[in-house]
N, C-alpha and C positions, 0 to 999 in steps of 0.2 A: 488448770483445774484446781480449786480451793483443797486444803488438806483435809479440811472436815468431810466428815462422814456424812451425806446427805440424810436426812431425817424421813425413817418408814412413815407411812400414812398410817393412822392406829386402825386397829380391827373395827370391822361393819358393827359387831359385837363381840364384848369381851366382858363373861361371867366368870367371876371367882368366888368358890363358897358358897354359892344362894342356898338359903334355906327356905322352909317357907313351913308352914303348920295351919291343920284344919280350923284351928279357932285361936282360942288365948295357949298363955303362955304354955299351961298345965297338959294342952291337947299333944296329939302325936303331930310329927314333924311328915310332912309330904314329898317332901323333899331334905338332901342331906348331906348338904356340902358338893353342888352341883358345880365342875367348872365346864367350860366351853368356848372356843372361837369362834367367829366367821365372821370369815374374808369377804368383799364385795366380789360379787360373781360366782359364788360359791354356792351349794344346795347340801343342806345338812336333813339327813334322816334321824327321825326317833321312832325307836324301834324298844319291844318291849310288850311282856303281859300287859291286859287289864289291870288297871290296877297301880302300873309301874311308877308312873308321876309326869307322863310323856304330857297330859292336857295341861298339868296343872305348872309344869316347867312352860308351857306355850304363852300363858296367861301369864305370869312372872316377868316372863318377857316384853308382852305386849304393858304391862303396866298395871294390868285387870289385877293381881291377888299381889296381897302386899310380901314382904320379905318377912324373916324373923332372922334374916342373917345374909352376909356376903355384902358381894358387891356387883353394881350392874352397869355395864357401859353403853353406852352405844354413838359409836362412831367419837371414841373417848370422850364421850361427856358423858357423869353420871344420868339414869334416868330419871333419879328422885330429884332433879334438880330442872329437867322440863317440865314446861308445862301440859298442860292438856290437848291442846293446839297443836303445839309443838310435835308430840306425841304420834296425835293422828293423821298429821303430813307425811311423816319419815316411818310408821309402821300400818301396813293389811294385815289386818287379823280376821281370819275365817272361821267360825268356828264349827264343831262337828255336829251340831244341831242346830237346826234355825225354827222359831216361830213361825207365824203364818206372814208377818209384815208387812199388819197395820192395812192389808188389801191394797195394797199400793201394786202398781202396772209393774211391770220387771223393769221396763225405762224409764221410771220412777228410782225403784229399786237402787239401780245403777248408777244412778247422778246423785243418790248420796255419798258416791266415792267423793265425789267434787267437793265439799262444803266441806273438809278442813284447809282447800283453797280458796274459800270465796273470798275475793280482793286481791288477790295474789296472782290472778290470771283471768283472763276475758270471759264474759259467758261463751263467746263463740269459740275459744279453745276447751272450756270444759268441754261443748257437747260436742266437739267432734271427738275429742276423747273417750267419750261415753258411749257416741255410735261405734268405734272402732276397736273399742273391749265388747261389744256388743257382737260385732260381725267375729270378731277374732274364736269366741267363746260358742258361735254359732248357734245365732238366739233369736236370728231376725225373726222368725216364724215369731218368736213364742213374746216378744218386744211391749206388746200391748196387749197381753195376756196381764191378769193379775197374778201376782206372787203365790198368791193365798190358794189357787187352780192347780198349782202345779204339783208335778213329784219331788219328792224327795231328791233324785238326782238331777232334777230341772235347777230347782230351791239352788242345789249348791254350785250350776254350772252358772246361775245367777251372780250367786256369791263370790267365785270366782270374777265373773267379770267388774265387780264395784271394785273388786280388788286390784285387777289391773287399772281401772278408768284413775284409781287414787292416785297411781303411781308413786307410790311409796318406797323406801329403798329398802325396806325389808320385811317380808311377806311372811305371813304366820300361819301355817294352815294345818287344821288339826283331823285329819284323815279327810280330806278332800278326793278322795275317790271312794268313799264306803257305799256312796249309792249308784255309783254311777256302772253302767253296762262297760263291757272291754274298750271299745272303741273309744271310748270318753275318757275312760283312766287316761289311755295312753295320751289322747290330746290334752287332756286339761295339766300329767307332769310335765308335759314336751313344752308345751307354754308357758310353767312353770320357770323350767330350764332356760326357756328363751329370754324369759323376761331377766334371769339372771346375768344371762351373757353378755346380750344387747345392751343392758343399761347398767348393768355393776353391781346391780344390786344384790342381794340375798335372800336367801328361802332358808326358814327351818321347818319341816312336815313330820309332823306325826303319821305312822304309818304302820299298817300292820304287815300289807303283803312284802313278802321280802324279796320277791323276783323283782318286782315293779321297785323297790328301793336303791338296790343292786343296778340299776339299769340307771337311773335317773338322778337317784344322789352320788354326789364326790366323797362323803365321809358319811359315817352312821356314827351314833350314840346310842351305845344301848343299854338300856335303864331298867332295874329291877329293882325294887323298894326302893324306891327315891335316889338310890346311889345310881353311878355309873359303875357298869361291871366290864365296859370296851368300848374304846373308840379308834375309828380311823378309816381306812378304806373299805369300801364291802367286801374285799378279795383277802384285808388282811383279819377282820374280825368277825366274818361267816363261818363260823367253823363248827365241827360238831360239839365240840364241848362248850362254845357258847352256845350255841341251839339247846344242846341239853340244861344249862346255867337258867336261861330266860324262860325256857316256854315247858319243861321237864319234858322232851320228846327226843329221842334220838334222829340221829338225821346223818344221809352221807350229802356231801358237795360236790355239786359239780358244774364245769367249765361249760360255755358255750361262746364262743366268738370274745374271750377273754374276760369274762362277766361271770361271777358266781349262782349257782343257784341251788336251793336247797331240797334235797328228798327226806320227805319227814318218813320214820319208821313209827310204828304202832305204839302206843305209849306203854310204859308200863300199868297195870290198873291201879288206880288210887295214887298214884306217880305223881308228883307236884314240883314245880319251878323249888331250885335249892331256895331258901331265906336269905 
């Protein structure tokens, strides 16, 4: 065996410092001095008020809102240093509202995952790809339905599946269950989760419920005015004085099959998340 110390694989993504601001220089800062890992196979929650910087850390990420600070890795290569192409191969970005889009079929929709592979892979491996986020995401009904027909929570089990058909190695999704009924939460994180396992890749989700976060994310991030105010496991940083920190609500915790989960108490009146 060589004496050398075998060299780690760098992080899926590795932020140090991002900043980011509503406009020029003079505007307020959105974010403030954000840092962050993750690991391939890993699911990162953000967790956090309205408000907190949880969309606009997503977009940072995905390449969408520029910096005014830090640094941005992914898979150790700078971001500012890919191209656009490049970009939309190796990241799914979801975002928490969609358009009508453009009245395009949903298996229209979906095979826009494809095209930052065209050339790169056969048409007959995109569309099987495209059927099989399709059946995965349980869509066949709705396949040749137009976009523009659907619900709110159709829209985004749609969206989800362009997102798998991409296959990307790092998935951005920014409250991908706000429309959806119980049943779909659960499958659309569980798929989530799988896609991380199965293939290495990564998830970071904005999110607001925090049972369903607790259950499905490995670490939380949780953000209140652009800062980070705790990170780590949900078991280590569920607690009531962060509950009262982020959202100004008391709250006791509790265990179930070794999984946290939170009992909100009544607020105070006029009570507001600390500064």
């Amino acid at each position: 065996m060589s004496g050398a110390s075998a060299t780690a694989p760098p992080a899926l993504v590795r932020a140090e410092g991002l900043r980011s601001r509503y406009g020029g220089r003079a505007s307020p800062e959105v974010l403030q001095g954000i840092d962050l890992v993750l690991q391939p196979g890993e699911v990162l929650g953000l967790v956090g008020p309205n408000g907190s910087g949880k969309s606009s850390l997503l977009k940072c990420l995905a390449g969408l809102r520029p910096l005014s600070g830090g640094h941005l890795a992914l898979e150790g290569r700078a971001l500012a240093g890919c191209t656009r192409q490049e970009i939309a191969r190796a990241v799914a970005y979801v975002p928490q509202h969609t358009g009508p889009g453009m009245s395009l079929r949903v298996l229209d929709m979906v095979r826009l995952g494809r095209l930052p592979h065209r050339g790169a892979s056969s048409p007959q491996q995109d569309e099987a790809l495209c059927l099989a986020a399709i059946e995965r995401l349980a869509l066949e009904a709705l396949a040749l339905r137009h976009f523009s027909d659907l619900s709110g929570g159709e829209r985004q089990r749609v969206l989800m599946a362009r997102a798998w058909a991409q296959q990307g190695r790092l998935l951005l999704l920014d409250e991908p269950t706000s429309d959806l009924d119980l049943r779909h939460q659960l499958a659309t994180l569980q798929t989530v989760r799988e896609l991380s396992r199965q293939r290495g890749a990564g998830a970071v989700i904005a999110i607001h419920d925090l049972a369903l976060a607790a259950r499905f994310c490995d670490r939380l991030l949780m953000l209140r005015g652009g800062r980070v105010l705790d990170a780590g496991a949900p078991a280590q940083v569920l607690t009531p004085t962060n509950v009262q920190a982020l959202f100004g609500v008391g709250a006791r915790i509790g265990t179930d099959g070794g999984l946290p989960y939170v009992i909100p108490m009544d607020p105070t009146p006029n009570e507001s998340p600390s500064p």
